[in-house]
N, C-alpha and C positions, 0 to 999 in steps of 0.2 A: 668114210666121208665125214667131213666136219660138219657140227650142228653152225647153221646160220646165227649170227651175233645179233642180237633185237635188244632195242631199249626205245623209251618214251622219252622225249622229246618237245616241251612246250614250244609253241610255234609262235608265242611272244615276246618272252624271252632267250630261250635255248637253253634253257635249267633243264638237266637230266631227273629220269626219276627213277627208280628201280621197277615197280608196277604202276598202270594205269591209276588213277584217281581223279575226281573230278577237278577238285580245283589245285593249279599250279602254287607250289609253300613260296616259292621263290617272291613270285610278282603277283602272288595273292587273286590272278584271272582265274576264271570257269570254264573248261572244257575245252582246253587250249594243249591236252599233252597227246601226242599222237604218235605211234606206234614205227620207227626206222628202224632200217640195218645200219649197223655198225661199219665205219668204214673197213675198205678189204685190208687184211694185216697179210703177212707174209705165213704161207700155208705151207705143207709138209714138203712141197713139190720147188717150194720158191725157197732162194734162200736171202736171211736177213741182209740189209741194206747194210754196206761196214763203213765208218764216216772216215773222210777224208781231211788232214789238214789242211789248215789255212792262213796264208801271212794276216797278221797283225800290223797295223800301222799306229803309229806317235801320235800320240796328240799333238803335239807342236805340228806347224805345217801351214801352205799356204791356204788362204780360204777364198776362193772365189763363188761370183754368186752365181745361182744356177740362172742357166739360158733359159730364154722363154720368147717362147712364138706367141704374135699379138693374134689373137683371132679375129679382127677384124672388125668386133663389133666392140665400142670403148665401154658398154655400159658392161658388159662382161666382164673385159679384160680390168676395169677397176673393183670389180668383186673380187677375182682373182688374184690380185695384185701384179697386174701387170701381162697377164700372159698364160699359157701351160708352159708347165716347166716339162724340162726330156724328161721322162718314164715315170711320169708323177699319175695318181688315178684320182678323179675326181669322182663323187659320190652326186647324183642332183636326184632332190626328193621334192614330190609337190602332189598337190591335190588333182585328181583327174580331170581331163579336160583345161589345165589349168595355162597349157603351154609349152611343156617339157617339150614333146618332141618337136615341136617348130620351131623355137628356141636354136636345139641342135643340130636342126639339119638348116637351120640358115647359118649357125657357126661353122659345121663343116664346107657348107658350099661356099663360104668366104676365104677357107683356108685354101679349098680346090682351085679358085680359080688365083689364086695368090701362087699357083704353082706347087704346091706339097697334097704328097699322097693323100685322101681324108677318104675313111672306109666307115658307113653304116650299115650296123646287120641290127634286124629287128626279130625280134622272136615273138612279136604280136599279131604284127602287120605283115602281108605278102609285099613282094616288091612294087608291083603295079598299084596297091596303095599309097607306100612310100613318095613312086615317081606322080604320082595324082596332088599329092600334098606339095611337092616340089616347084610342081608347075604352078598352080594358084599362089606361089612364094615368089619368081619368077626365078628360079632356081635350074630350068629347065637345062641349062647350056651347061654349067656348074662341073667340072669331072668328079663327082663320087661316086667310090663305089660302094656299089646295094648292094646286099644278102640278105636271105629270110633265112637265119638258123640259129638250133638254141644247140647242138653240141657241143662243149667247151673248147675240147681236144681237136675236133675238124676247122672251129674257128681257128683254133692259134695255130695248127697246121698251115691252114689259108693265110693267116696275116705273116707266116712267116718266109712264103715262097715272094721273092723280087725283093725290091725297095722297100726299107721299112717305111709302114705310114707312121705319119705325124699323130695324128689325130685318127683313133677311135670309138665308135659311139655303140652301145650295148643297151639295145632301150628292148629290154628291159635285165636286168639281174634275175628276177623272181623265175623268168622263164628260163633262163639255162640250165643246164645239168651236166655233169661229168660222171664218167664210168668210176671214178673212184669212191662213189657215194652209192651205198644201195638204198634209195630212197625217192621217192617222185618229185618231183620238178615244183619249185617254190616252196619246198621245206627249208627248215630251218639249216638242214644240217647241209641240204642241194647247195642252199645260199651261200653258204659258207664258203661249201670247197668250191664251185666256183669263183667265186669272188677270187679267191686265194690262188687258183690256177690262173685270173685272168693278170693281177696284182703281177706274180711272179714271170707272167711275159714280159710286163712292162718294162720293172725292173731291168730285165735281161735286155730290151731290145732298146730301148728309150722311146719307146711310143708311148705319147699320152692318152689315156684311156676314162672317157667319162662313160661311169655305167648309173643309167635312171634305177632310181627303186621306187616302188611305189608306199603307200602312206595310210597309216590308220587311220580311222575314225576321227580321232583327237588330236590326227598333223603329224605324227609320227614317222620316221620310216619303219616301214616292214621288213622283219627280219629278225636276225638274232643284231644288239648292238655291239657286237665282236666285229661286224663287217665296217664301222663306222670308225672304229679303232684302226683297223688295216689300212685305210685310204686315206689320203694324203689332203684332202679337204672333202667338207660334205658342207652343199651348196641348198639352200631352202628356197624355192620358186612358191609365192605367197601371192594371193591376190583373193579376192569376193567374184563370184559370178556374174553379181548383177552390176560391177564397172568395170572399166574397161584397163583400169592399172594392174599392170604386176610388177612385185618385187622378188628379186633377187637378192637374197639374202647370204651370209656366209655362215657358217652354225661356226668350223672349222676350218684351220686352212695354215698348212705347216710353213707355208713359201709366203704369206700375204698376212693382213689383217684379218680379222675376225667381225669387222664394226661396220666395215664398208656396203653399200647398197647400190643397186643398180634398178634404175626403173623401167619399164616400158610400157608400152602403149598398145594395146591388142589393136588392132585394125583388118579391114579386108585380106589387108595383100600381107599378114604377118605380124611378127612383134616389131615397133617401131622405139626405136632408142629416144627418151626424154632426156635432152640437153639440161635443163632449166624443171625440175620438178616442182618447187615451189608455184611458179605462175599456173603450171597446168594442174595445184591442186587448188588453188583460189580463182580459177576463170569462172568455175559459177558457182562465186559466194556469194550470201544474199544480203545486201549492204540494209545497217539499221533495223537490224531483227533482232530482240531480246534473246540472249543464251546464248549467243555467237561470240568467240574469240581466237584470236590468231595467235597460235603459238609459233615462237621462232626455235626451234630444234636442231638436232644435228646428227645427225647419223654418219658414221665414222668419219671423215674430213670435210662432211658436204653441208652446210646449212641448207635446213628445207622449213619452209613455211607452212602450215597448215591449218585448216579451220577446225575449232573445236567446237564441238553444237550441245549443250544441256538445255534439258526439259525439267522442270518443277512442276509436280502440277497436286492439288489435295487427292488424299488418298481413302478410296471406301474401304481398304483391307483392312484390318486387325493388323497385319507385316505388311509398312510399305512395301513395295517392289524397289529394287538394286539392280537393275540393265546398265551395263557399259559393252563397246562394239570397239576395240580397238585400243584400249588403255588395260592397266592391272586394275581389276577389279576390287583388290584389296587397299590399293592406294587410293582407289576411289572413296572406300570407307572409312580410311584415314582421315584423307580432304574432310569430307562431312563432319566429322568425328570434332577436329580444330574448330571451325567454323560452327558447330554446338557450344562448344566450351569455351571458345575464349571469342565470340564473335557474336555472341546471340542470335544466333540466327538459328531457328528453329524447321527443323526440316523432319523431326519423328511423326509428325504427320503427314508427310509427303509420298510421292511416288518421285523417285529420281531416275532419270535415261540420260547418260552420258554417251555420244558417236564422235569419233576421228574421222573428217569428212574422207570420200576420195579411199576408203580401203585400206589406209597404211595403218602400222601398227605401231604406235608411242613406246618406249621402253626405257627412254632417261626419267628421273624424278623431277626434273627440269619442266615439267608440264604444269608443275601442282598448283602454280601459280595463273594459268591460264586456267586451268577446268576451275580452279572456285572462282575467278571471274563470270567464267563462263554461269555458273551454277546462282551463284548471286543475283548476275543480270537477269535470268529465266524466271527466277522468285520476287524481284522485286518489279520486274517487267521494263527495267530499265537499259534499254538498246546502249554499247560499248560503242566508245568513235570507232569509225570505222579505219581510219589510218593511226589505228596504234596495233603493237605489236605488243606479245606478255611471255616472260618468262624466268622461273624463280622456284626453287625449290623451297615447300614449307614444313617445319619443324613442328613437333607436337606441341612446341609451345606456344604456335603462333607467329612466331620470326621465320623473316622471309632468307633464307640462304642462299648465296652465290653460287655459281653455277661454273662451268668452266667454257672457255671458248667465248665467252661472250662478243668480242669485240666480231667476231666473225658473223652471230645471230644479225649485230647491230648493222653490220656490211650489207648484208641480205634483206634486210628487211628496208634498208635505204633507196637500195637497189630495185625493188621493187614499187617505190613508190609512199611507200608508207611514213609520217611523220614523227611519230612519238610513240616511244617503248617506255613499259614501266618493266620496271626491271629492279632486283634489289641491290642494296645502298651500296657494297663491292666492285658492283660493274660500272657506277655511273663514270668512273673514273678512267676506261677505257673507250668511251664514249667521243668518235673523235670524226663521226660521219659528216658530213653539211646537211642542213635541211632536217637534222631529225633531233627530236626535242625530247631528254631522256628524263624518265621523271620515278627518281626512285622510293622504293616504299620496303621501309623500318619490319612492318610485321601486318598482318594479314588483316587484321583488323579495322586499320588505314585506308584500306581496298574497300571493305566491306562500306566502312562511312562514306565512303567518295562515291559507289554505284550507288546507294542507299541515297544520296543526295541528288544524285541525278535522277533516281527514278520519279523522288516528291517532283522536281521541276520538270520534267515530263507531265505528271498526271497534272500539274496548276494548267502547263498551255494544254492538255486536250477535253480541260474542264472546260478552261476559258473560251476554245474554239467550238463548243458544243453550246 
């Protein structure tokens, strides 16, 4: 009888080890390597697997694009780029409680009642949880079909008897398992060959296959990152607890953009798709409040509006304090850094709190120009018009840099209601909205003197009205 195959396994990364040890060399984690079987190889009784050829095909050749079924819901189907594509797998990770699986079972019930096969199996949930969730969705009528199962090999047995489905949902990866892995269910090495057995149905049948993973501590997916390489996009469902936004992000995505975002709207009866994100993240801004400014951004073709909020305030620590909730924090200390050096503006005695109202997460450098507005007005206590808009990316030298897209921010933020963007001296020239008064600024400094002037004539009228 063969001795059984054993080795250690970090269940962070998926870096082998020869012996146990505390901390993983790979990814440098603590008490993360844990003890699996090797997968089964072929044994004295079996014999080796002999490979088969296979045509080769020319590069030359027609190229068409791959079909894609609309799911029904647009703000999806624009993260996606358009659709699922046949036998593609989508990868969606998010924080718990965050919305994954309602998300999914209202995209399958949209495909179902669209007439195409749509099958969810949950390996968390019983069916009559499922069907519970459904009905407070209004999903009840919907034709999908339930399963509560985590065996690999019985799933794709099942998905392969009738019609192939269009769309299947796997919520979750972590709980499956295949006989071809000797190891317990949400290992690293489980994760894998599952993954890889569900992958290779795809392929073979052309059903699109969205499997949930779940998420560490620090937003991650769980897993070895080999399974994130296998699938064909991996989708990031982002949101705060305490609003009621989530985004849909795309990390990856072989058939679509990488840039694009999709919002929605948590509600009683579901996730509810925002048309217009910009209005529904300035409905309640606080008009005439020191630290406030609106930045005009973009995220992949879509301009979105949003409020920026800084707090200055003197500081009792020895180390100010550096809080930002939604921005790069090191860009934060850039900004600061400029506006020391070349703006006088003394903030090492401060405590500084930078938030992105509304939950979203900032990631162009196109802000830099709104948060030291923002950051100025909080220090000097001097409230920004409320119908301007800002956005500019700043340089270590203090020059304000061009951005790309502008004419689009300008669209949006016209659109909206707003009068006049400062914006730097590059884009004034694309400036072609009615109603909106563009007013460009050379280097950051410029800025700094203009809120600095407005704050002196603020404090004259609330001397004089005192």
């Amino acid at each position: 009888m063969s001795k059984r195959s054993l080795s250690f396994i970090c269940q962070n990364c998926g870096a082998p080890a020869p012996r146990w040890q505390g901390k993983c060399e790979a990814c440098g984690e603590w008490n993360t390597l844990s003890e699996e079987g090797a997968e089964r190889a072929a044994g004295p009784g079996r014999a080796p697997r002999k490979g088969r050829p296979f045509a080769l095909e020319p590069l030359a050749g027609e190229a068409h694009d791959a079909p894609r079924l609309a799911s029904g819901i647009a703000e999806f189907d624009r993260v996606t780029g358009g659709g699922f594509v046949r036998g593609s797998v989508l990868l969606v990770g998010g924080d718990p409680g965050i919305g994954k699986s309602t998300l999914l079972i209202q995209a399958a019930g949209s495909l179902a009642r669209a007439g195409h096969r749509a099958v969810y199996i949950s390996g968390e949930e019983a069916v009559a949880q499922v069907r519970l969730r459904a009905e407070r969705l209004a999903l009840r009528d919907a034709p999908v079909e339930l399963a509560a199962e985590t065996a690999v090999e019985d799933i794709i047995a099942t998905l392969s008897e009738g019609k192939t489905p269009r769309l299947v949902v796997i919520d979750s990866i972590q709980t499956m398992w295949t006989d071809t892995v000797e190891s317990a269910p949400g290992t690293v090495t489980q994760v894998r060959g599952s993954a890889q057995a569900l992958i290779r149905f795809a392929k073979r049948s052309g059903a699109a296959i969205i499997l949930v993973g779940h998420v560490t501590k620090d937003g991650q997916i769980a897993g070895p990152r080999v399974v994130e390489h296998m699938v064909d996009a991996v989708l990031s469902f982002e949101g705060e607890g305490s609003h009621q936004f989530r985004i849909l992000r795309a990390v990856k995505n072989r058939f679509g953009p990488t840039d694009e975002i999709g919002v929605f709207e948590m509600t009683g009866m579901g996730l509810r798709e925002v048309a217009n994100p910009s209005e529904l993240f300035l409905s309640e801004r606080e008009l005439g409040s020191p630290g406030t400014a609106v930045f005009a951004g973009i995220e992949g073709t879509r301009p979105i509006l949003v409020e920026i909020q800084a707090l200055v305030t003197p500081s009792s620590l020895g180390t100010p304090r550096r809080a930002v909730v939604g921005w790069d924090p090191s860009r934060l200390s850039m900004v600061l850094a400029v506006l020391e050096a070349h703006c006088g503006v003394r903030l090492g005695g401060h405590d500084v709190y930078l938030n992105v109202a509304g939950g979203l997460r900032i990631t162009e450098t196109a802000a830099d120009l709104a948060a030291a507005a923002a950051l100025v007005s909080s220090l000097a206590h001097a409230p920004l018009p409320a119908d301007a808009v800002y956005f500019g990316e700043v340089s270590l030298s203090g020059a304000v840099r061009p951005v790309a897209q502008g004419a689009a921010r300008l669209k949006e933020a016209a659109k909206l209601g707003f009068t006049r963007a400062i914006v730097p001296e590059a884009v004034r020239g694309e400036a072609g909205e009615p109603g909106l008064r563009v007013s460009d600024v050379a280097n950051l400094a410029n800025l700094v003197a203009d809120i600095a002037a407005r704050g002196k004539e603020a404090g004259k009228t609330g001397g004089q009205d005192g």
